[in-house]
matplotlib code that plots the C-alpha trace (Angstrom):
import matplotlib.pyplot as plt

x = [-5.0, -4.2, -0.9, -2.3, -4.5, -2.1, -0.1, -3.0, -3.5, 0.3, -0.3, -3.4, -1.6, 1.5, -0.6, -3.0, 0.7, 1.5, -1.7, -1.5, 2.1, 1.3, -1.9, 0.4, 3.3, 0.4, -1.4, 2.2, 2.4, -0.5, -0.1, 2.6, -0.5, -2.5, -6.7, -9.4, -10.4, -13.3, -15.5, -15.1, -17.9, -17.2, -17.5, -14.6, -15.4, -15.5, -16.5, -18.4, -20.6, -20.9, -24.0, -22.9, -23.8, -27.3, -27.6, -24.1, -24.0, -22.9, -19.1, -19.0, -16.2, -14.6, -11.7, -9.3, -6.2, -6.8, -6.7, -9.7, -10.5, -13.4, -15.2, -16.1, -17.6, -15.6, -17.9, -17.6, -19.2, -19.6, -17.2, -19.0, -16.4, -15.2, -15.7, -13.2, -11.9, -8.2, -8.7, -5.2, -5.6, -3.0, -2.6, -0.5, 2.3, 2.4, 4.3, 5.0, 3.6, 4.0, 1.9, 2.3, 0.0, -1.9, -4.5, -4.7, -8.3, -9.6, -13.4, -16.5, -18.6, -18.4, -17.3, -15.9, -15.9, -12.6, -11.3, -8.8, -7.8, -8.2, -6.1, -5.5, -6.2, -6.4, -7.9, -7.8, -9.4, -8.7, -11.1, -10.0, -11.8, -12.9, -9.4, -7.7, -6.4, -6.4, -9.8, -9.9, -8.4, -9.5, -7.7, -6.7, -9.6, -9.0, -10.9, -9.9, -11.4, -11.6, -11.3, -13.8, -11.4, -8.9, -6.5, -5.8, -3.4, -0.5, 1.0, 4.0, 7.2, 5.6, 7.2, 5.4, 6.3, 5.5, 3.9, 0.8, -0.3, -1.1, -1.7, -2.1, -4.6, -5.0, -7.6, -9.1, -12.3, -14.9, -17.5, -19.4, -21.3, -18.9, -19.5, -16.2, -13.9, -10.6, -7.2, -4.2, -0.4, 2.4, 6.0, 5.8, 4.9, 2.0, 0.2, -2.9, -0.5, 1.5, -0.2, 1.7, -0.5, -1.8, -5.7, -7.9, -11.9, -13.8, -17.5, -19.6, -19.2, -15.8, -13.0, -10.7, -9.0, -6.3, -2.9, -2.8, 0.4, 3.2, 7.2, 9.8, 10.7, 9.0, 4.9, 3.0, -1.0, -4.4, -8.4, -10.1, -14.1, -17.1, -19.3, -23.0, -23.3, -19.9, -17.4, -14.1, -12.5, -9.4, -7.4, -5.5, -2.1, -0.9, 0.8, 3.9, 5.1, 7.8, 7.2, 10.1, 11.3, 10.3, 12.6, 12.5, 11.1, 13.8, 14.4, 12.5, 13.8, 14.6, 13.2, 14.7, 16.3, 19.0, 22.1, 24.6, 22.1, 22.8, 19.5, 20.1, 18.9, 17.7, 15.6, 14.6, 13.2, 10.7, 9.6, 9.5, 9.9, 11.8, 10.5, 10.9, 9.7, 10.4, 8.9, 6.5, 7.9, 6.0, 4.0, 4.6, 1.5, 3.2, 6.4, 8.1, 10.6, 13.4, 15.9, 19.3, 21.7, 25.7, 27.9, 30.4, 27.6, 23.9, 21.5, 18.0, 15.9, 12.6, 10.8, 7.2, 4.7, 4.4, 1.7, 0.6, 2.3, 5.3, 6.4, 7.3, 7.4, 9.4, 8.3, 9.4, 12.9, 14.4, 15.6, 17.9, 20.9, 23.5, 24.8, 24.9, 21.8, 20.7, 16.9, 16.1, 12.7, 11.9, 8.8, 6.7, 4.0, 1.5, -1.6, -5.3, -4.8, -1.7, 1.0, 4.6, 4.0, 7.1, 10.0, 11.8, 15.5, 17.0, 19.4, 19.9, 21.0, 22.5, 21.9, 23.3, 22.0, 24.1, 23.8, 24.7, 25.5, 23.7, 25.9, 27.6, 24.2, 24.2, 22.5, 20.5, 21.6, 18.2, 19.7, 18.2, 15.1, 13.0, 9.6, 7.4]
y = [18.4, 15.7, 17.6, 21.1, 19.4, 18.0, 21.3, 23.5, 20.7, 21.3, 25.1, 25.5, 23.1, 25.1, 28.1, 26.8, 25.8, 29.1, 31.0, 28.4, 29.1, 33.2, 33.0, 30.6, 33.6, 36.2, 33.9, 33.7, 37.4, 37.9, 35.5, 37.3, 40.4, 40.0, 39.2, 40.1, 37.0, 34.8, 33.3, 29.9, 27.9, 24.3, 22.4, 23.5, 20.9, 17.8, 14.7, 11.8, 13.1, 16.6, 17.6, 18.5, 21.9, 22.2, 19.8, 18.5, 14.3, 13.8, 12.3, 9.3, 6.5, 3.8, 1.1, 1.0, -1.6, -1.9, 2.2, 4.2, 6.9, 10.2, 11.4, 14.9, 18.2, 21.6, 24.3, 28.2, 30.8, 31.6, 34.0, 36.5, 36.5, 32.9, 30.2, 27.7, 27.3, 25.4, 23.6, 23.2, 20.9, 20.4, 18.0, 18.8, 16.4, 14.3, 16.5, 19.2, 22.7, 21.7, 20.9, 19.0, 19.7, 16.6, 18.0, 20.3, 20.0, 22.3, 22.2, 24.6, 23.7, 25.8, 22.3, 19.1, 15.7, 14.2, 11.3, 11.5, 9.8, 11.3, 14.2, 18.0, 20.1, 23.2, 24.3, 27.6, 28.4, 30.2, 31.6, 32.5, 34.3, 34.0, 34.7, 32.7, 34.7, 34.7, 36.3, 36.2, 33.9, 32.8, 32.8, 29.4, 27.4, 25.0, 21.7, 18.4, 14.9, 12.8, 9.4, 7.4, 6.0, 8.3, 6.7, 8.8, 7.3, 5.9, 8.5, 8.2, 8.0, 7.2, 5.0, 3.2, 0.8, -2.4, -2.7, -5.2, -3.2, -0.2, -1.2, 1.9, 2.4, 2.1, 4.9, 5.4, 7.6, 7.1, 8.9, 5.8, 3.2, 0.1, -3.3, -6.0, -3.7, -4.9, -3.7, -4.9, -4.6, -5.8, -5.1, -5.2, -1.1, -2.7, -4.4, -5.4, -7.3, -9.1, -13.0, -12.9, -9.5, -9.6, -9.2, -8.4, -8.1, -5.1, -4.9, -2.3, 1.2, 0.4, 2.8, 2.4, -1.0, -1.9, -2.6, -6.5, -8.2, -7.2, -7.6, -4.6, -3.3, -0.8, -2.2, -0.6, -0.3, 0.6, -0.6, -1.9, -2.1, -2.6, -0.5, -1.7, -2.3, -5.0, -2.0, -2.4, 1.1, 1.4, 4.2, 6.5, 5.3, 3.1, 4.5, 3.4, 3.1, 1.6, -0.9, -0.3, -3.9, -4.0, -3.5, -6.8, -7.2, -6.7, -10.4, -11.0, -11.0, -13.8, -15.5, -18.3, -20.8, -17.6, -17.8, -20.9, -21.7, -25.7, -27.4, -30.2, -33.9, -33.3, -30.0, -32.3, -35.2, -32.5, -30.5, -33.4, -30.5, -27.7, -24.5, -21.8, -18.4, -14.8, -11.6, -10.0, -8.1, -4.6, -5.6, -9.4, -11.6, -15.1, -16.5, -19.4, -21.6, -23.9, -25.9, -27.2, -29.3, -28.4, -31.3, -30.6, -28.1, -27.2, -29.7, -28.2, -30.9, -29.2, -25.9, -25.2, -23.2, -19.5, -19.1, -16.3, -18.2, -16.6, -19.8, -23.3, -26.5, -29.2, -32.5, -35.1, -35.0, -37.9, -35.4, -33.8, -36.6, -34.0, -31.8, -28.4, -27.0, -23.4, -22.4, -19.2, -17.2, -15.2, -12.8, -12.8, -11.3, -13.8, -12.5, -14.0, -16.5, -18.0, -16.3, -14.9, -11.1, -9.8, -11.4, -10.7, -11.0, -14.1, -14.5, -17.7, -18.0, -21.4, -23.7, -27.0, -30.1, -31.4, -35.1, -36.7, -40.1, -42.3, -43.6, -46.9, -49.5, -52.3, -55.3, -56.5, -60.3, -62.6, -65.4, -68.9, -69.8, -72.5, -72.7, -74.7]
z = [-74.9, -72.2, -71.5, -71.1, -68.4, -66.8, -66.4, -65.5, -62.2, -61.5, -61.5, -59.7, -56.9, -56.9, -56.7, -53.7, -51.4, -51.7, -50.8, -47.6, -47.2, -46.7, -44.6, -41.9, -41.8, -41.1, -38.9, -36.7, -36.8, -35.4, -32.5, -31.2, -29.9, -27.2, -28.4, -26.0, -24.1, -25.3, -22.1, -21.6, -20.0, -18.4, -15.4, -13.3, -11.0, -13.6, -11.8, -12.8, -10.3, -11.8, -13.1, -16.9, -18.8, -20.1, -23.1, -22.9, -22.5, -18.5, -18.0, -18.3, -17.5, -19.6, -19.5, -22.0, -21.7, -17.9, -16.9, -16.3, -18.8, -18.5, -21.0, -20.8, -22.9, -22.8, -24.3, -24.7, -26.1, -29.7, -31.2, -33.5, -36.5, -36.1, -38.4, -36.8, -33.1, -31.9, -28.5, -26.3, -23.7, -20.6, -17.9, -15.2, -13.8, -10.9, -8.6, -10.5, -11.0, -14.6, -17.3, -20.7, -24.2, -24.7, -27.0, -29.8, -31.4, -34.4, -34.7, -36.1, -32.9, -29.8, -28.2, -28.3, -26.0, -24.8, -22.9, -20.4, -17.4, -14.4, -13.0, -13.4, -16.3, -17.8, -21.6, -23.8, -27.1, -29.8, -32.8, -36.4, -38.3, -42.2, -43.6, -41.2, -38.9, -35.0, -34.0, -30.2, -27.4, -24.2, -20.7, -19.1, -17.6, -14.9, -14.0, -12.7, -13.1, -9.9, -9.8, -7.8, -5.5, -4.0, -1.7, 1.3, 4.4, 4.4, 2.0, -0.2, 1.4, 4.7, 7.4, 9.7, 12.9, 12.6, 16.1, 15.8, 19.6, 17.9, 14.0, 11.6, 9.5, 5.7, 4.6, 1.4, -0.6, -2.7, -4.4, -5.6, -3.9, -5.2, -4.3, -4.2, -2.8, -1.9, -0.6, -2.0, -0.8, -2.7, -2.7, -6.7, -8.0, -9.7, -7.4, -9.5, -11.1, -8.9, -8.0, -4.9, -3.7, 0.0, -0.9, 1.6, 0.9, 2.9, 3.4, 1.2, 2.9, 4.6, 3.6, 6.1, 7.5, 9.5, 8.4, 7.9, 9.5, 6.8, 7.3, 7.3, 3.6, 1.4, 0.5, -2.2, -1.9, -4.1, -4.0, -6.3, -6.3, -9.0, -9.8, -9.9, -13.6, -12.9, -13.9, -12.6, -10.9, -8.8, -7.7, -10.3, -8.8, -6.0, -2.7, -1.5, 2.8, 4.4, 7.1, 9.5, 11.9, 15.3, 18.0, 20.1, 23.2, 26.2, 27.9, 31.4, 34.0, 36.1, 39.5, 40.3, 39.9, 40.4, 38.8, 38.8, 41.8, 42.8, 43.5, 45.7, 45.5, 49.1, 47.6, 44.7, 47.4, 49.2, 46.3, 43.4, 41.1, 40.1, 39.2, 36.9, 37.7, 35.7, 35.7, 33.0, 29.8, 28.7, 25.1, 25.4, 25.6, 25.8, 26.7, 25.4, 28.1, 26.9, 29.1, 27.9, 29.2, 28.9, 27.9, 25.0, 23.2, 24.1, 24.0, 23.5, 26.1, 25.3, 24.8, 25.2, 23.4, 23.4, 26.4, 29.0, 32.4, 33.9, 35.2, 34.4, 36.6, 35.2, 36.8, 34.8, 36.7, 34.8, 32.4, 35.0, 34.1, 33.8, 36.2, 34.3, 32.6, 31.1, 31.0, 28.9, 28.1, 25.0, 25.4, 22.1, 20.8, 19.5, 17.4, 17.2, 15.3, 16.8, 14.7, 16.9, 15.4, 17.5, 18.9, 22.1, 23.3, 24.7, 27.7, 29.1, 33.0, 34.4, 37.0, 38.2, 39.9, 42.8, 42.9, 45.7, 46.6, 49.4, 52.4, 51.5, 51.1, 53.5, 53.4, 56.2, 56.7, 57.2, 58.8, 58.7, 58.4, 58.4, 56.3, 57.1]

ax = plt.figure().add_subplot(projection="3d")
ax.plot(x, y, z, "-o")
ax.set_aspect("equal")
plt.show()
């Protein structure tokens, strides 16, 4: 008795693979044909600020491992003859007029409720009907899902001057009031992740900043902000710019002392100084003066602190011991806080000191005296 069980089980399983079997070849056969559409009704303008269809849950956001994730309903019509439906959802490619199945859902509701980050989409459906076969299709239905921070300016591939005169601007969207919002640059492709990250804070309602002082090479960029209930959100992606060197300043030109001019001791006697003059460089704010003397090398005697003056007067004249000296200005660029932003180019120009010697130095004799 056991055994005739245990054959009738293997026969009615056979039996149940091959009815499956033939309904899938007609189901393919009928694929091939074209079905009148089925009407599709979503939000083709899915936001987390989209007001959702009439008794659908609104979208809603989450975090999962660090990335931001939507939830959203796609609903459609009933089909009269269906008793199943097949979802294919599609996101499109970065950059591509492509797009990639992510998504193939069966279900007996006219919808279902997925998660996806945010991006590009598009979604059919397809009925079947009691025996299983194809009943009707819909055509493609298009939506995307923005995320609440879209970054804007500098673009990908961008190059920018480095030119702290004019600084371009980092620009940036958002569809939610965030609070914490911060910009981050960082020459590693994830910049969130990088401890090194440049990190600058904005106030609430600021989207646009400008470019903090950076050095040349490629810089990668994205914000970050909380929502009110402490959510963190942050752009989809990060944007990327080059930050191309700045051409240096041209050297000033010089006033006097002129070149390989001799300054006298008698010049040195009536002006008990000797002074340094040059003209002023396009886009420098400062200038810094050094003075070296020439004996085997260059001796570097001293150089002063980037400042506004277009001169120099060196009074301490003790440090004229040589005879052959060069004096040099760089024009700079020096930014609030004190920091050279831009250099300039450096040409030195010579000058000697002619020392003479006094007439032979005679002694007055006193004769004799008598003290009383």
């Amino acid at each position: 008795m056991e055994n005739n069980k245990t054959i009738f089980m293997v026969f009615l399983f056979l039996y149940l693979g091959m009815i499956a079997f033939a309904e899938g070849n007609t189901e393919n056969s009928r694929a091939s044909s074209t079905p009148p559409p089925a009407q599709v009704i979503t939000d083709g303008n899915a936001s987390i600020n989209s007001t959702p269809t009439e008794g659908e849950p609104p979208s809603r956001f989450s975090e999962s491992n660090g990335d931001l994730f939507f939830s959203q309903r796609l609903a459609w019509d009933e089909a009269k003859y269906a008793v199943r439906y097949t979802i294919v959802l599609e996101q499109k490619r970065e950059n591509l007029d492509q797009y990639l199945e992510i998504l193939r859902r069966n279900t007996e509701y006219t919808y279902i409720d997925i998660t996806v980050p945010p991006g590009e989409y598009r979604f059919l459906v397809m009925s079947y009907n009691i025996l299983g076969l194809l009943d009707t299709q819909s055509e493609w239905n298009y939506f995307f899902i923005r995320n609440p921070i879209t970054l804007l300016q500098p673009r990908s591939g961008i190059s920018l001057s480095n030119d702290p005169i004019s600084t371009p601007s980092v620009m940036w969207s958002t569809e939610l009031p965030l609070q914490n919002s911060r910009v981050i640059f960082s020459r590693d492709p994830e910049p969130t992740k990088d401890p090194r990250a440049i990190v600058q804070y904005v106030d609430p309602g600021t989207t646009i900043v400008n470019l903090p002082p950076l050095s040349e090479g490629i810089w990668y960029w994205t914000v970050l902000g909380e929502t009110s209930d402490g959510l963190s959100v942050s752009a989809a992606a990060p944007l990327w710019f080059t930050l191309l060197s700045m051409p240096l300043l041209s050297s000033p030109q010089y006033i006097r002392p002129g070149y390989d001019e001799v300054i006298t001791l008698d010049q040195l006697m009536t002006a008990r100084k000797v002074t340094f003059e040059w003209e002023q460089v396009p886009d420098a704010n400062a200038y810094i003066f050094s003075l070296y003397s020439i004996t085997d090398k260059r001796d570097l005697l001293f150089s002063t602190s980037p400042g506004p003056e277009t001169s120099y007067e060196l009074t301490d004249l003790t440090l004229l011991l040589m005879e052959d000296y060069l004096w040099q200005v760089e024009a700079v660029f020096v930014s609030r806080n004190g920091t050279i932003e831009r250099r300039g180019r450096i040409q030195q120009q010579s000058f000697m000191v002619y020392v003479q010697r006094s007439d032979t130095l005679r002694i007055r004799n006193p004769g004799t005296r008598y003290g009383f």
